[in-house]
C-alpha positions in Angstrom: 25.3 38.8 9.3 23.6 39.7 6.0 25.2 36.5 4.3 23.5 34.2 7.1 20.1 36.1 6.5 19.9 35.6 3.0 21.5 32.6 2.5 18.9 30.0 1.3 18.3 27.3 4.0 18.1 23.6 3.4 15.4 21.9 4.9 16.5 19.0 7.3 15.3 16.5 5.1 17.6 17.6 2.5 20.5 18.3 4.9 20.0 14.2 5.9 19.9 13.0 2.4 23.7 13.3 2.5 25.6 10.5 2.4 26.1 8.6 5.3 29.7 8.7 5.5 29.1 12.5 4.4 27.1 13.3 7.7 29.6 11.1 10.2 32.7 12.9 8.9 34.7 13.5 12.4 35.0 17.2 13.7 37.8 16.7 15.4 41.1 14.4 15.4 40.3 13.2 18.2 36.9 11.3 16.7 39.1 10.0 13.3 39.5 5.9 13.5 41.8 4.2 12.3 45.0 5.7 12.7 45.9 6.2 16.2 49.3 6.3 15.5 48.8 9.8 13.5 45.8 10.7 15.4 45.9 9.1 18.9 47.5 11.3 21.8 50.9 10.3 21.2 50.3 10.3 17.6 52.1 12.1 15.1 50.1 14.9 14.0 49.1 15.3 17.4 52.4 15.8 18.9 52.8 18.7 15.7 49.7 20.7 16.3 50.6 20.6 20.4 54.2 22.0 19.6 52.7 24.2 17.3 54.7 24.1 14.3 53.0 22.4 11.0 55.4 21.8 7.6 54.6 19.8 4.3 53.5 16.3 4.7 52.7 13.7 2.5 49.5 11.4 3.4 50.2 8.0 1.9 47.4 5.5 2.3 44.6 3.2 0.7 41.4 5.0 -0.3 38.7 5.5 2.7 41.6 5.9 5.4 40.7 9.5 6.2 43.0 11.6 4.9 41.2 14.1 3.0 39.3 14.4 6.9 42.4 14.4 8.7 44.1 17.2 6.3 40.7 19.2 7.0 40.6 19.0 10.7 43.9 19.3 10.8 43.8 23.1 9.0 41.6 24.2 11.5 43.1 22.6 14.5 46.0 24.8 13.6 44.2 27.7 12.6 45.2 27.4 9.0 43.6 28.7 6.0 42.3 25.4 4.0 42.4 25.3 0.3 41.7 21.9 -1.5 42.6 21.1 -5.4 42.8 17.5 -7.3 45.4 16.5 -9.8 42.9 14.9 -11.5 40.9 18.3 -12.3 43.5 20.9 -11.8 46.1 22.4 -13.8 49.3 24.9 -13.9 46.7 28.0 -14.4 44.7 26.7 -11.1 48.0 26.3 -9.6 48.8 29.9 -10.0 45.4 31.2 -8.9 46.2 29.2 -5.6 49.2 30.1 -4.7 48.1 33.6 -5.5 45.4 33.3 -3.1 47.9 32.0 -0.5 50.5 34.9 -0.7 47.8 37.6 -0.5 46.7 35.6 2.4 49.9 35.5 4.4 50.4 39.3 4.0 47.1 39.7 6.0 48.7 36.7 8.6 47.5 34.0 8.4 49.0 30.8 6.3 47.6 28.2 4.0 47.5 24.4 4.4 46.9 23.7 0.8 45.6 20.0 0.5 45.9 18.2 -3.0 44.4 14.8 -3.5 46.1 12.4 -6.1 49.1 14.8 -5.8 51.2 11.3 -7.6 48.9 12.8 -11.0 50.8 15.6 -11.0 53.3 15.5 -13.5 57.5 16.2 -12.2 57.3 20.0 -14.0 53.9 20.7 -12.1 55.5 18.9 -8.6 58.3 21.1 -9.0 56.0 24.3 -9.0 54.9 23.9 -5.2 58.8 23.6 -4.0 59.2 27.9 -3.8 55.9 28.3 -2.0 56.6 25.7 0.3 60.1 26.7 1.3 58.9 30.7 1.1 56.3 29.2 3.6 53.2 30.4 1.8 51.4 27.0 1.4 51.8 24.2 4.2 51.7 21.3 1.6 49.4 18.6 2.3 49.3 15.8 -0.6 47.3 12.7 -0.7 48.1 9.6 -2.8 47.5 6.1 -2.8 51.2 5.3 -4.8 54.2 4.9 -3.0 55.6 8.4 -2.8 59.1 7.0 -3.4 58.1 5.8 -6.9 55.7 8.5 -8.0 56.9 12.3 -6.4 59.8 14.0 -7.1 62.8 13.5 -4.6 62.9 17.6 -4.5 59.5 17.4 -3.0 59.8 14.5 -0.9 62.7 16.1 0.4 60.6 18.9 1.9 58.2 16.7 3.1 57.8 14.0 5.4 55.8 11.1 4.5 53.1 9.7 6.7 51.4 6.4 6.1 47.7 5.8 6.7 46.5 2.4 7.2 43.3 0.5 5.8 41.0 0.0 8.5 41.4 -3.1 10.7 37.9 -4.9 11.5 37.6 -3.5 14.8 37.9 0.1 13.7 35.2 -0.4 10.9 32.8 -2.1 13.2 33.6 0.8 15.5 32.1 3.2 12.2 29.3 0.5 12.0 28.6 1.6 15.9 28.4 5.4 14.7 26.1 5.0 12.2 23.4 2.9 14.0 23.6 5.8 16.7 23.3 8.5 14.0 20.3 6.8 12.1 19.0 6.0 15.7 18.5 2.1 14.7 20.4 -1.1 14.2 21.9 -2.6 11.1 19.7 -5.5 10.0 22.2 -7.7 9.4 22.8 -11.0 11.5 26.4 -11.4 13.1 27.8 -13.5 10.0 26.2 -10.6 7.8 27.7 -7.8 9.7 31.2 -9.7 9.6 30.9 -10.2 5.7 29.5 -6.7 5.3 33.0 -5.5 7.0 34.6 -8.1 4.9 33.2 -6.9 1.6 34.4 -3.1 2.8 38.6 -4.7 2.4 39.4 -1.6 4.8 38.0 1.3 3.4 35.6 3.2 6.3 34.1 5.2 3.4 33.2 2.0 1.6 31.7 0.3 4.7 29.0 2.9 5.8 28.5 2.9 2.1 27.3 -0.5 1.8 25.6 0.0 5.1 23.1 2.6 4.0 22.4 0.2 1.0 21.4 -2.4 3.6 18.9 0.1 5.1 17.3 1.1 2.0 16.9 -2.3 1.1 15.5 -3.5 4.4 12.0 -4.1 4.8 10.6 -4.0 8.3 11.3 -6.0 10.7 13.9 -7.7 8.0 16.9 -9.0 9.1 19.6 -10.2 6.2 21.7 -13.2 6.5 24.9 -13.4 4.3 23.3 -14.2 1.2 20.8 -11.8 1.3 23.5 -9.4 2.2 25.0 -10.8 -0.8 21.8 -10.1 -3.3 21.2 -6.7 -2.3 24.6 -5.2 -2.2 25.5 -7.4 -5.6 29.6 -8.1 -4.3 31.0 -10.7 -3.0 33.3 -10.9 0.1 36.5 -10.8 -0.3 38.5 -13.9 -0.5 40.7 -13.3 1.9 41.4 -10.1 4.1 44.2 -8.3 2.6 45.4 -7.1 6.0 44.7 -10.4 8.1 45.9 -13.9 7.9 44.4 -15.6 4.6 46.6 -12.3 2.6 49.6 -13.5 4.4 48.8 -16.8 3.8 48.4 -16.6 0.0 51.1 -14.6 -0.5 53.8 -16.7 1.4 52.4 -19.6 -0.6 53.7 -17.6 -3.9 56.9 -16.5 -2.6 57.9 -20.3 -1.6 56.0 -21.9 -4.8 58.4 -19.5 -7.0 61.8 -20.3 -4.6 60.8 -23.5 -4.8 60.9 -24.0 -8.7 57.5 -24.8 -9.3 55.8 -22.4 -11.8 52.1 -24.2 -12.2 51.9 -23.7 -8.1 52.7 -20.2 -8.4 50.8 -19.0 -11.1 47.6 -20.6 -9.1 48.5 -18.3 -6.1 49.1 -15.5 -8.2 45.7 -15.9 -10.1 44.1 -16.3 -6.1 45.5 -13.1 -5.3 44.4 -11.6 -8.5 40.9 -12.9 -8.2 40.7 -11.4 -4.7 41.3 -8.1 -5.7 44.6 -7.6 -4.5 46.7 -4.7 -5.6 48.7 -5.6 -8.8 51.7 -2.5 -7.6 51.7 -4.8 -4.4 52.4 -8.2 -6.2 54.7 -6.2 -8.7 57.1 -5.5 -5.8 57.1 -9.1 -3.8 57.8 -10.5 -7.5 61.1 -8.0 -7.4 61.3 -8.8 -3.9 61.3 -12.4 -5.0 63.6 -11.6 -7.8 66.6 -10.2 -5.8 66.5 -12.4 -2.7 65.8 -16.0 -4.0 67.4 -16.1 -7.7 70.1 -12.9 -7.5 72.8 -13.4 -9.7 72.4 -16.7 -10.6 70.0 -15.4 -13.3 70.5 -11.6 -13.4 67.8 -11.0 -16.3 65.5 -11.8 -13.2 65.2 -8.7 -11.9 65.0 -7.2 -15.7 62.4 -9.0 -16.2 60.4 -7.9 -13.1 60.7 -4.4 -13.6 59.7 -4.6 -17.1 56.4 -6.5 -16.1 55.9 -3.2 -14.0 56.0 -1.1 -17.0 54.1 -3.5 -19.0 50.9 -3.2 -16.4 51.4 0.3 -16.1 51.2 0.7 -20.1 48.1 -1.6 -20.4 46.8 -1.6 -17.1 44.3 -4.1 -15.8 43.3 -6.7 -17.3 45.9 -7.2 -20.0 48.7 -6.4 -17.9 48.4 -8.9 -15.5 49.8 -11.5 -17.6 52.5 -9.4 -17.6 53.1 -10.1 -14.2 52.4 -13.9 -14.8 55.2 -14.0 -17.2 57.4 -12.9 -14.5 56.4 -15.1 -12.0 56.6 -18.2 -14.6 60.2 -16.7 -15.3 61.1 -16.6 -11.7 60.3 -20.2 -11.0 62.1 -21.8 -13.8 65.5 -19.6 -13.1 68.1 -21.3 -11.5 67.9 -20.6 -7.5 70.4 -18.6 -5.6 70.5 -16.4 -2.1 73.8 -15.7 -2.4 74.2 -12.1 -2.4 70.7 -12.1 0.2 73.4 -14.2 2.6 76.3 -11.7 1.3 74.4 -8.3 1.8 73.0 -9.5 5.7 76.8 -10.8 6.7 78.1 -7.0 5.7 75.5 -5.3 7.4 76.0 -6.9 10.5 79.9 -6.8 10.2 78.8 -3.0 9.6 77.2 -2.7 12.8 79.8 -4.7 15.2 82.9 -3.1 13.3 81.6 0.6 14.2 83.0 3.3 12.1 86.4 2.2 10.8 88.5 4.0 8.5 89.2 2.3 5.1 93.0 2.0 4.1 94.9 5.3 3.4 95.7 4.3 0.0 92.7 3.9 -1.4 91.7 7.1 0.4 91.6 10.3 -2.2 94.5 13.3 -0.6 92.6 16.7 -2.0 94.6 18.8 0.4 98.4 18.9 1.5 98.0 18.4 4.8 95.7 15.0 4.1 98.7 14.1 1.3 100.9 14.4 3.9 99.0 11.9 6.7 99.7 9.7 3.8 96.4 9.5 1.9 96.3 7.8 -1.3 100.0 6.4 -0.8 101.2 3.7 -2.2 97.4 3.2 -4.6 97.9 1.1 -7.7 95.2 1.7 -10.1 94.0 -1.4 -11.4 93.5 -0.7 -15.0 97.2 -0.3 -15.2 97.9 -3.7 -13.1 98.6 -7.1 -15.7 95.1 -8.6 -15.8 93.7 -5.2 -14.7 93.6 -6.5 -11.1 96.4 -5.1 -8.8 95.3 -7.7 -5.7 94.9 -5.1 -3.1 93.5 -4.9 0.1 90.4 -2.5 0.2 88.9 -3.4 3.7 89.9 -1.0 7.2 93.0 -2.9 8.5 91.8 -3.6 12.1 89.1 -5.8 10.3 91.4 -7.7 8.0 90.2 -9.7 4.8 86.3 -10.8 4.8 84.5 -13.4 2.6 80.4 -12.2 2.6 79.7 -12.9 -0.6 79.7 -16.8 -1.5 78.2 -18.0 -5.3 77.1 -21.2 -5.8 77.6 -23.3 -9.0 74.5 -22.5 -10.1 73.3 -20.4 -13.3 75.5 -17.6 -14.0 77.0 -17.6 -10.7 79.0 -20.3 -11.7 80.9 -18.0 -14.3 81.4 -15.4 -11.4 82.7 -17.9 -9.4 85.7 -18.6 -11.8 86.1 -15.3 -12.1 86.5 -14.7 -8.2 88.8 -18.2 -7.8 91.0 -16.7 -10.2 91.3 -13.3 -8.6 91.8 -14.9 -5.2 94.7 -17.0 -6.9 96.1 -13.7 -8.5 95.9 -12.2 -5.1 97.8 -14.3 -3.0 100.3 -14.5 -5.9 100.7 -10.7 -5.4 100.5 -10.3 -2.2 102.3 -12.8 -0.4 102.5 -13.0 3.6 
């Protein structure tokens, strides 16, 4: 009782000179936008804290999705101790002091959900330090980060935790935050509809950005003032968006790359990619589609392709923004002027299905491995030729499960390299039915 006694107060009109998006934090899950499928009553995290058992997750998701809220809320939904640290700010000695804290914790009962923002920052020796106090059960891991997890965490840690992606904000969820805060400052946002639209524009689906700019518009209004878009414009000094990188005008621009690129025409494509650029969009994302682009529409007929691609992803991450997006453009320049082929795309979606309607057939005995007597003596590994020992070092065998017989998936064109792969699979084809006649 002492502590409340003497504990200074804070007047209310310091208490409301929090931010905005400060004061409208949610208190419960149940209040948290956005992500109904984590949140909602069938969501995820809900259907953990019901059956009452919590392990490490991993919160992947843009910035202003909620997921430093939702780790909170979610500590003391469960009755968890909550510790929060920052890979930007913390080291291996804070580390330590944490995981301290944790163990003397549990001996008294109760456990820790230890929260880390920017966990990706961590380096792979300091990632490796939270896998004994998460499978000792002292910390319930909770790690934010805005990278894919699959490229930045360890596989060690990912393996003890499952991933769960936040979304950015769709329009109708930030005017739903846009709702809250005209009820909490007790008036409406002067902004006229277009405003009010641009306003959630401008935001690109971050809830913390958007009652951000909103308290700008209220400090700046004068009363009775009502702002159209370019006075929303002015006073806020950022521009809208070009396009909505979750609706249609993302899809749109992005499409228009991907086809401008298959369809051999590298001045097209660099315009899209310069759009896309210009309207802020995420250089990791356009990284990937040019992989993307890489593997499904040129493949083996150019094979330094997909070289190429990942080493315009090293070369933004080395020189970051803006130098490093020409990076990026040299790809997509490369990837239009390489010769065109879908082949193994075609291939690698005719085995999958044959890998589906085939079920789970055993391969030929011979090229089976016989580590044990009694699998020798079913006849594993009988009759194998090794190939390197075969004239041409091709022995012509059949490799596929017998009830399938022979398949053809994978079909080059004469295109690029893939023509020289072609010869080379004529010629084993001829050598094979040479070999192995009917």
């Amino acid at each position: 009782m002492s502590g409340d006694l003497f504990a200074p107060k804070v007047p209310e009109e310091v208490a409301n000179r929090r931010p905005l998006a400060d004061r409208l934090r949610p208190k419960s899950l149940a209040e948290v936008t956005g992500q109904p499928h984590l949140t909602g009553e069938d969501g995820a995290l809900r259907r953990m804290i019901d059956s009452g058992s919590l392990g490490s997750m991993i919160f992947w998701g843009p910035p202003g999705t909620g997921k430093t809220t939702v780790a909170r809320l979610l500590s003391g939904e469960a009755g968890l101790a909550f510790e929060q640290i920052s890979a930007i700010f913390s080291g291996v000695a804070d580390l330590k002091k944490v995981f301290e804290t944790a163990r003397l914790r549990r001996m008294d009962g109760r456990q820790t959900l230890l929260f880390v923002d920017e966990i990706h920052r961590f380096n792979r020796a300091q990632q490796d330090s939270f896998l004994p106090v998460m499978e000792d059960g002292t910390v319930i891991l909770v790690g934010a980060t805005t990278e894919n997890p699959s490229f930045e965490l360890n596989a060690a840690l990912l393996s003890r935790a499952r991933v769960l992606t936040f979304g950015s904000h769709d329009e109708e969820s930030l005017s739903e935050l846009l709702t809250r805060a005209e009820q909490a400052e007790g008036k409406p946002l002067p902004l006229d509809e277009d405003a009010r639209a641009s306003l959630i524009r401008m935001a690109d689906g971050d809830g913390r950005a958007v009652l951000t700019l909103a308290e700008e518009v209220w400090r700046a209004a004068r009363e009775g003032e009502v702002f159209d878009t370019t006075g929303l414009t002015q006073i806020v000094q950022r521009r809208a968006p070009v396009y909505d990188k979750a609706q249609d005008g993302h899809y749109n621009l992005i499409s228009a790359l991907h086809k401008s690129v298959r369809g051999s025409d590298p001045d097209a494509a660099l315009y899209y990619l310069a759009r896309m650029f210009d309207a802020g969009e995420d250089p990791l994302y356009l990284g990937r589609r040019l992989v993307r682009m890489a593997v499904e529409d040129i493949g083996l007929a150019d094979p330094q392709a997909l070289v190429v691609c990942n080493a315009a992803k090293d070369a933004y991450d080395y020189l970051g923004s803006p130098e490093g997006e020409l990076a990026f453009a040299q790809a997509c320049v490369y990837l239009a002027t390489a010769p065109k082929s879908n082949a193994v795309y075609t291939a690698f979606k005719a085995a999958t299905r044959a890998a589906k309607e085939n079920g789970s057939l055993l391969p030929p005995k011979h090229i089976l491995n016989a580590p044990t007597k009694l699998m020798k003596g079913e006849g594993y590994g009988d009759g194998y030729r090794y190939d390197h020992d075969e004239p041409d070092a091709f022995s012509g065998q059949d490799y596929f499960p017998e009830k399938m017989g022979r398949q053809t998936f994978y079909d080059p064109p004469e295109r690029g390299f893939e023509r020289d792969i072609r010869k080379r699979l004529d010629w084993w084809a001829k050598l094979r039915k040479e070999r192995n006649p009917e």
